[in-house]
C-alpha positions as CSV (number, residue, x, y, z in Angstrom):
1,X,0.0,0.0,0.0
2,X,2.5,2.2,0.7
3,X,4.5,2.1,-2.7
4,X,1.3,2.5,-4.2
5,X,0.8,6.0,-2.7
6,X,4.6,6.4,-3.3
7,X,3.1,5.6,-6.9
8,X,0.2,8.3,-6.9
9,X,2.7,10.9,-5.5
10,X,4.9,10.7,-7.8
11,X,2.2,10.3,-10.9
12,X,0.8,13.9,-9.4
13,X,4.5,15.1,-9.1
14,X,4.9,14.2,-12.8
15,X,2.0,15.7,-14.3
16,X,2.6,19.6,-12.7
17,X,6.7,19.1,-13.1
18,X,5.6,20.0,-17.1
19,X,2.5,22.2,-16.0
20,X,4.2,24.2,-13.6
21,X,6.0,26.6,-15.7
22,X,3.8,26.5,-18.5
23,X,1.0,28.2,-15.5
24,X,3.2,30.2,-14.1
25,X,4.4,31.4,-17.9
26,X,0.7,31.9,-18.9
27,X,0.4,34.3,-16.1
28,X,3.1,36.3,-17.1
29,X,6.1,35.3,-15.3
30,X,9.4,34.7,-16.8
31,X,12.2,31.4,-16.2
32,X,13.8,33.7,-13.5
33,X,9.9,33.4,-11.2
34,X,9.9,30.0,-12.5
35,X,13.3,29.4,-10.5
36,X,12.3,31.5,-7.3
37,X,9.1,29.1,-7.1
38,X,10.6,26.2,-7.5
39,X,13.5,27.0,-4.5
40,X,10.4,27.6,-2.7
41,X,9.0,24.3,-2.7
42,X,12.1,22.7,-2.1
43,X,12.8,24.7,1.0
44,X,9.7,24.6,2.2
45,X,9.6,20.3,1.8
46,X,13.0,20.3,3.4
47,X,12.0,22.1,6.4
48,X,8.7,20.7,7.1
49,X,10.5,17.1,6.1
50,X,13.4,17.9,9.3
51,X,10.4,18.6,11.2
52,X,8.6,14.8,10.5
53,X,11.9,13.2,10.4
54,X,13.1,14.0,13.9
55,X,9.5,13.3,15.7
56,X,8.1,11.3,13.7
57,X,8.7,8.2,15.8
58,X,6.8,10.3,18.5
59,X,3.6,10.8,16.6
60,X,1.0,7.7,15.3
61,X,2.4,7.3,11.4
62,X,-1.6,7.7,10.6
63,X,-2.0,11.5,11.6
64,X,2.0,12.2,9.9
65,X,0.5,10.9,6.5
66,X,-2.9,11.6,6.7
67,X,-1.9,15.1,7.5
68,X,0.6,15.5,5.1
69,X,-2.0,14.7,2.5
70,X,-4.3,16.9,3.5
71,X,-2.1,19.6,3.0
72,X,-1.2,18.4,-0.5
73,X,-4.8,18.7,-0.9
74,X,-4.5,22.6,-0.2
75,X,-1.2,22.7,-2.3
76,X,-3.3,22.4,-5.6
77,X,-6.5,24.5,-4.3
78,X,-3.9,27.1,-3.7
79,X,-2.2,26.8,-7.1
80,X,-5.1,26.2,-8.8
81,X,-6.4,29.8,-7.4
82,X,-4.2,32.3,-6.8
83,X,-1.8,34.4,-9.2
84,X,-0.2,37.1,-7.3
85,X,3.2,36.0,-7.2
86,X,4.0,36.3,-3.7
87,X,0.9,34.3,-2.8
88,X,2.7,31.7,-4.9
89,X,5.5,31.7,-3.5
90,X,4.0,31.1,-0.1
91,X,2.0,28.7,-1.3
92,X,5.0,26.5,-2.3
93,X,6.9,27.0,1.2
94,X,4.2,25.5,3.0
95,X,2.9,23.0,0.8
96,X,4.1,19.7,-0.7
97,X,4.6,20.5,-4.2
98,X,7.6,18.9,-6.2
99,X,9.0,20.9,-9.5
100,X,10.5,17.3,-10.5
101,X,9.1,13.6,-9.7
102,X,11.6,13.3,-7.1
103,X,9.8,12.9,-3.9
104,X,12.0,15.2,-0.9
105,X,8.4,15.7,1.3
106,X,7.0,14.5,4.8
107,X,6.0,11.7,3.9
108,X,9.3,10.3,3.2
109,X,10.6,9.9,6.7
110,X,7.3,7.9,8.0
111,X,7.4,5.6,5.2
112,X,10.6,4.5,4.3
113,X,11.2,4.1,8.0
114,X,8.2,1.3,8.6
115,X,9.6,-0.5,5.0
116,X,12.8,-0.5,7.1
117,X,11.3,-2.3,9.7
118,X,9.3,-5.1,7.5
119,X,12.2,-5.9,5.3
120,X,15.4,-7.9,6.2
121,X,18.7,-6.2,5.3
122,X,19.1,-8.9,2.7
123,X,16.1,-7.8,1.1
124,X,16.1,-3.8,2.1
125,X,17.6,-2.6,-1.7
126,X,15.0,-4.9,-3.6
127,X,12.1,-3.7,-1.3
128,X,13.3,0.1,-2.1
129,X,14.2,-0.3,-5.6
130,X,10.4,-1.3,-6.0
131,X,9.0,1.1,-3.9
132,X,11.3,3.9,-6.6
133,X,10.6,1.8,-9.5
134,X,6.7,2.2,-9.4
135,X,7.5,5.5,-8.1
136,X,9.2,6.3,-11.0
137,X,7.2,4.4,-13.7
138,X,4.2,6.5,-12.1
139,X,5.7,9.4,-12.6
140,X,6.8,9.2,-16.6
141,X,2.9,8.1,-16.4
142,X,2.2,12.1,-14.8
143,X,4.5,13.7,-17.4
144,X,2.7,11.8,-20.4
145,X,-0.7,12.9,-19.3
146,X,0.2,16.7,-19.4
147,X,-0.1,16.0,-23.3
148,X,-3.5,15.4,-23.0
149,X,-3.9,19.2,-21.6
150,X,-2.6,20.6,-24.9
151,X,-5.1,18.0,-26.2
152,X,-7.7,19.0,-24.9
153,X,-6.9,22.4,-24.7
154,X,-7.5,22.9,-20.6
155,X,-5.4,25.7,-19.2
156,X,-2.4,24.1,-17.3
157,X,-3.7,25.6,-13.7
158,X,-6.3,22.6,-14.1
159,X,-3.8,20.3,-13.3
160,X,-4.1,21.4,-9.8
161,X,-6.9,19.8,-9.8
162,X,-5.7,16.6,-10.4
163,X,-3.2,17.0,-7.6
164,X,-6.1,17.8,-5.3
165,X,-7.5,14.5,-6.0
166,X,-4.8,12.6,-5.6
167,X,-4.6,13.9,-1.8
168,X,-7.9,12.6,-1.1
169,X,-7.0,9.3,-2.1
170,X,-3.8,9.5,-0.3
171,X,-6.0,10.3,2.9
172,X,-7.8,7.1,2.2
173,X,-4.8,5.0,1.9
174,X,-2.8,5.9,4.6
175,X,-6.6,5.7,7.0
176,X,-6.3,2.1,5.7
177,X,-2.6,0.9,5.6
178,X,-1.5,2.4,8.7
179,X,-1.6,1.1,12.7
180,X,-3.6,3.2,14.1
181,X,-2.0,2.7,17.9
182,X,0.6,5.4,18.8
183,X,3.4,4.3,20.3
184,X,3.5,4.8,24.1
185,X,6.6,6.5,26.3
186,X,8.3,3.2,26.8
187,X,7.9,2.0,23.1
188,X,8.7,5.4,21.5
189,X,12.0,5.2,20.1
190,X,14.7,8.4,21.0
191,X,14.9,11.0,18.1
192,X,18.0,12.2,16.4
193,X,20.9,10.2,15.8
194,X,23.1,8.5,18.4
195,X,26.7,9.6,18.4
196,X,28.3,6.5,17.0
197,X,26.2,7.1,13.7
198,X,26.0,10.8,13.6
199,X,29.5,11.3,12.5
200,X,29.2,8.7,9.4
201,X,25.9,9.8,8.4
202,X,26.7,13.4,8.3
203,X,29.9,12.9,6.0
204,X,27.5,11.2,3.9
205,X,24.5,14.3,4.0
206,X,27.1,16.5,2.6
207,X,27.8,14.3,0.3
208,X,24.5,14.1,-0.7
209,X,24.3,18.2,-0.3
210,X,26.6,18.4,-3.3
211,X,24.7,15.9,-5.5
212,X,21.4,17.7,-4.4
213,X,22.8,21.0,-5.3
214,X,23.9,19.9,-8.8
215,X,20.6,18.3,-9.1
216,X,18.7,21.9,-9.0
217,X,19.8,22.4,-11.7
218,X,18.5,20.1,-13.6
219,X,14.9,19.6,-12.4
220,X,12.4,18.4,-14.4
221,X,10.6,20.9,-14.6
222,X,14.1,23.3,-15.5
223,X,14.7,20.6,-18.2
224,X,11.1,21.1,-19.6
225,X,11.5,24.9,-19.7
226,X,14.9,24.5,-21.0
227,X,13.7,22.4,-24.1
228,X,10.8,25.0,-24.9
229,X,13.4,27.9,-24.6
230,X,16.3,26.3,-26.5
231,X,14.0,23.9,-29.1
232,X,10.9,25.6,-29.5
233,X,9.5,22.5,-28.0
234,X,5.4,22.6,-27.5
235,X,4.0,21.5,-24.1
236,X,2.9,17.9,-26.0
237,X,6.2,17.5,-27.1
238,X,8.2,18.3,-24.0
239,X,5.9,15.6,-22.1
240,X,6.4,13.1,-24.3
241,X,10.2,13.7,-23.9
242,X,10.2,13.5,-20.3
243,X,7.9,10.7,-20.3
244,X,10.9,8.8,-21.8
245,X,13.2,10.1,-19.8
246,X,11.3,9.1,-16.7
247,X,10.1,5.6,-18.1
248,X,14.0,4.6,-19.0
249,X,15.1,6.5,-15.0
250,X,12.0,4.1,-13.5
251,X,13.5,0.5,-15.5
252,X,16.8,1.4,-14.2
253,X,15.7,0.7,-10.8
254,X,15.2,-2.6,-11.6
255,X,19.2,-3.6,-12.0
256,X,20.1,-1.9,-9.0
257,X,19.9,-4.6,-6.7
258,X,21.2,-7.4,-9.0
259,X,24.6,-4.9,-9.2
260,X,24.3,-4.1,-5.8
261,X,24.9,-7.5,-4.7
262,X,27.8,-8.2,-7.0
263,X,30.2,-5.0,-6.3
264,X,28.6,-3.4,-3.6
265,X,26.6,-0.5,-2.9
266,X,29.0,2.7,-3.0
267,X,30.1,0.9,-6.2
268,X,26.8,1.0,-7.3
269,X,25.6,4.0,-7.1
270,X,29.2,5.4,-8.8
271,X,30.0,3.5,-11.6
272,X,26.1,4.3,-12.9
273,X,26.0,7.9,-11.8
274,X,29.0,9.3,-13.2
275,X,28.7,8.1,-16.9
276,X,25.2,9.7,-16.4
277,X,26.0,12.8,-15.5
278,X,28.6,13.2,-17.8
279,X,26.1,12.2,-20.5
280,X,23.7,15.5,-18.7
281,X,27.0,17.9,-19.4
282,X,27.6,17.2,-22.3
283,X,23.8,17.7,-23.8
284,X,23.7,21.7,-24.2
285,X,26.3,21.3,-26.2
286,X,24.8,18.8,-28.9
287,X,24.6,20.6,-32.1
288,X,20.7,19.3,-32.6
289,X,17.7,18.6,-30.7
290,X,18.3,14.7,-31.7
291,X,21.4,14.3,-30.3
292,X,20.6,16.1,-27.3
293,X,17.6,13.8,-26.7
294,X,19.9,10.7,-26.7
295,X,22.5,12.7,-24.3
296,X,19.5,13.4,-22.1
297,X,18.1,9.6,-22.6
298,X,21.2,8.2,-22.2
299,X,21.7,9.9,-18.8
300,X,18.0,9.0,-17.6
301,X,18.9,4.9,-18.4
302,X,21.5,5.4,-15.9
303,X,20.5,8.0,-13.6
304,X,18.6,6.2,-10.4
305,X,20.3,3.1,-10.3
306,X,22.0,5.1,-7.2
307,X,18.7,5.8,-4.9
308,X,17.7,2.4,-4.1
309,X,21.4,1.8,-3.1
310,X,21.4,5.1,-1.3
311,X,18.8,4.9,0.9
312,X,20.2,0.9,1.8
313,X,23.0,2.1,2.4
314,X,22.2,4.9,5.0
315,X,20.1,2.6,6.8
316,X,23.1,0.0,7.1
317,X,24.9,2.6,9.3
318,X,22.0,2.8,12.1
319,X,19.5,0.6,14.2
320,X,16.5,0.4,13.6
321,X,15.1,3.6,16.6
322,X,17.2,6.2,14.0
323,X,16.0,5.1,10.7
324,X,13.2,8.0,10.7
325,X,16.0,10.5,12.3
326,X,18.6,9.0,9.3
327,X,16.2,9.7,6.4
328,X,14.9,12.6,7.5
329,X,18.8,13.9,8.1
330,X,20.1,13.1,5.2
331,X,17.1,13.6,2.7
332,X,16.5,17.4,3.9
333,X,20.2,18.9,3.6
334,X,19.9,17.7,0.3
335,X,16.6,19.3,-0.2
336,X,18.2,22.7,1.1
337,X,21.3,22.3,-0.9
338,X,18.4,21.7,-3.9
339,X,16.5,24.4,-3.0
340,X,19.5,27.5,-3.5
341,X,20.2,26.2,-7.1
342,X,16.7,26.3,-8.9
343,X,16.9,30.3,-8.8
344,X,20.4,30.4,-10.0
345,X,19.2,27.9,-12.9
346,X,16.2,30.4,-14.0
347,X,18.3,33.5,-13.7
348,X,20.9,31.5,-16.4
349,X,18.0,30.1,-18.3
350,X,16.7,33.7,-18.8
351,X,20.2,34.8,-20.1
352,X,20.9,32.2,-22.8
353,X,18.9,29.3,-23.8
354,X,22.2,27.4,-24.6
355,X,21.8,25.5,-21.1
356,X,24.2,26.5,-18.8
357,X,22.7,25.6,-15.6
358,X,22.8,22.0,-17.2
359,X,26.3,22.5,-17.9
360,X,27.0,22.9,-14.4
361,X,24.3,20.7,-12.7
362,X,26.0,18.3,-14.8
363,X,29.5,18.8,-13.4
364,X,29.0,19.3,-10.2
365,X,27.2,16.2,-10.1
366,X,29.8,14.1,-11.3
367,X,32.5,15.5,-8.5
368,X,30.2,14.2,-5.9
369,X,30.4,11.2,-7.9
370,X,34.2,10.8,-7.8
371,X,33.9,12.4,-3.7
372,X,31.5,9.6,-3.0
373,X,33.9,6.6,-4.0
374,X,36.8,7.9,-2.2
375,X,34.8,8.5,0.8
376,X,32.8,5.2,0.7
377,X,35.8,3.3,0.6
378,X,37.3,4.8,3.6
379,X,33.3,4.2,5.8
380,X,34.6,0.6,3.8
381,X,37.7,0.5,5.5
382,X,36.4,1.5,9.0
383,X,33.7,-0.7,8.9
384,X,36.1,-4.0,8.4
385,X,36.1,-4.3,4.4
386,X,32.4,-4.4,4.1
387,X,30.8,-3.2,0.7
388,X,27.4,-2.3,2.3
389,X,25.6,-4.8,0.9
């Protein structure tokens, strides 16, 4: 159940990624709004995620995710409604919307820490490369569907709408799939992190910090106003491209635990990554639209083999009372890292449609890349030669 509203997230997440600057074009902003609304939401998720994260194992899971859905639901009312731009922009602090299918929200903490506890450590990377697989299949479904907008011709603030309803079922899910006793005193579990993990699992955050950083450059819905800037791309067009980008990124969860178990985790998520991302910086420079598209294909078949491994691999380094304090620690430095780079990408989308702020999402993603195997080797090393599988 709870991959399936992983599943309807990220399907919701997809679908106003391509809308999202389309609306806020229609209403007369330019790339640089777009990039000061989209560090919005990423700060805002990050913050309210910390919040989740750290008290989460405090609170009944229930009224975490029933809540958290029933402020997605007044996410889309509010950017279904409103236009002034600084109403906007609140809007996107304190709600849950995502300008890429990447999924950095409150609900993460609560659920990835219960699939913790149901799966065996043998089984933990399968368990979360399904849980991102659907995730991600779900969302190339979202980004497919904005075509039939243009279709249809409804203005793109209706997808809103469809974001609204996918909170309401989202409410009905986690009513069903979730224990409804809270924990008592005794049972609850300490928040934060201890200090024999805090030290390993910070190195890795600002590891992750980097990587997220790069990454906001690059969001989906910065790639989508990229191609209409630089291609003359329609909104039907741009979805369909980003529907294949998403549906090759969702099939490459599926190797990620077959390699995983052959050379290792940090291995992994490295020797995938970094060919991607070099793929990513090298695409603005592609003399045509076809060979960007195989660039920016090429870099999606590759590109999440490392989040099932990630999140396994943070989990390895904690017991089971931190998991919740571990996601949420890791997942919202990255979001703030995310969050300062979206604005920077709109101001250099605005100046030049060549792509510079894929140029350098690009490369600093692959440093963190070559960071990441230097520094897993050494957590390697410390922890007696083992690979984190």
């Amino acid at each position: 159940m709870l991959t399936l509203a992983r599943a309807l997230r990220a399907f919701a997440d997809g679908l106003v990624s391509v809308l999202l600057p389309l609306h806020l074009l229609t209403l007369g902003y330019d790339a640089f709004d777009v990039g000061v609304i989209a560090t919005a939401t990423l700060l805002g998720s990050a913050l309210l995620t910390l919040a989740v994260g750290l008290w989460s194992a405090r609170l009944p899971q229930r009224a975490v995710l029933t809540g958290g859905s029933a402020l997605m639901i007044a996410t889309g009312l509010a950017f279904f409604s409103l236009e002034a731009f600084w109403a906007l922009v609140l809007a996107a602090v304190i709600g849950t919307l995502n300008p890429s299918v990447g999924d950095v929200s409150l609900f993460v903490p609560a659920e990835q820490a219960h699939m913790a506890d149901l799966a065996p450590a043998e089984t933990r990377t399968s368990v979360f490369a399904r849980y991102s697989l659907f995730a991600s299949l779900a969302g190339a479904a979202g980004t497919w569907s904005a075509e039939g907008f243009d279709r249809l011709g409804w203005p793109p603030a209706t997808g809103f709408l469809s974001y609204v309803m996918v909170g309401l079922v989202l409410a009905g899910i986690y009513a069903v799939a979730m224990p409804v006793r809270p924990a008592t005193v005794a049972e609850t579990p300490r928040a934060g992190l201890s200090p024999q993990t805090r030290r390993p699992i910070l190195i890795l955050t600002a590891l992750f910090c980097l990587d997220a950083f790069g990454g906001g450059f690059v969001l989906q819905s910065l790639i989508a106003l990229w191609l209409f800037d630089r291609f003359g791309l329609s909104l039907t067009d741009a979805s369909r491209v980003l529907f294949v980008m998403t549906l090759l990124a969702a099939f490459s969860h599926l190797a990620a635990p077959w390699v995983a178990r052959r050379i290792g985790l940090v291995n992994t998520m490295v020797f995938t990554h970094l060919p991607a991302n070099l793929f990513l910086l090298a695409a603005p420079f592609a003399p045509s639209l076809e060979i960007a598209l195989v660039l920016l294909f090429l870099r999606s078949a590759l590109s999440s083999m490392d989040v099932a491994p990630r999140t396994a691999l943070v989990l390895s380094l904690v017991p089971p009372e931190e998991r919740a304090a571990a996601t949420s620690v890791t997942a919202v430095p990255r979001a703030l890292a995310a969050a300062g780079a979206p604005i920077i990408a709109g101001w250099l989308l605005a100046a030049s449609p060549f792509g510079w702020a894929v140029v350098v999402g690009g490369g600093l993603k692959a440093g963190y890349d070559v960071l990441l195997l230097l520094v897993g080797r050494r957590l390697a090393r410390q922890r007696g030669g083992t690979d984190f599988r």
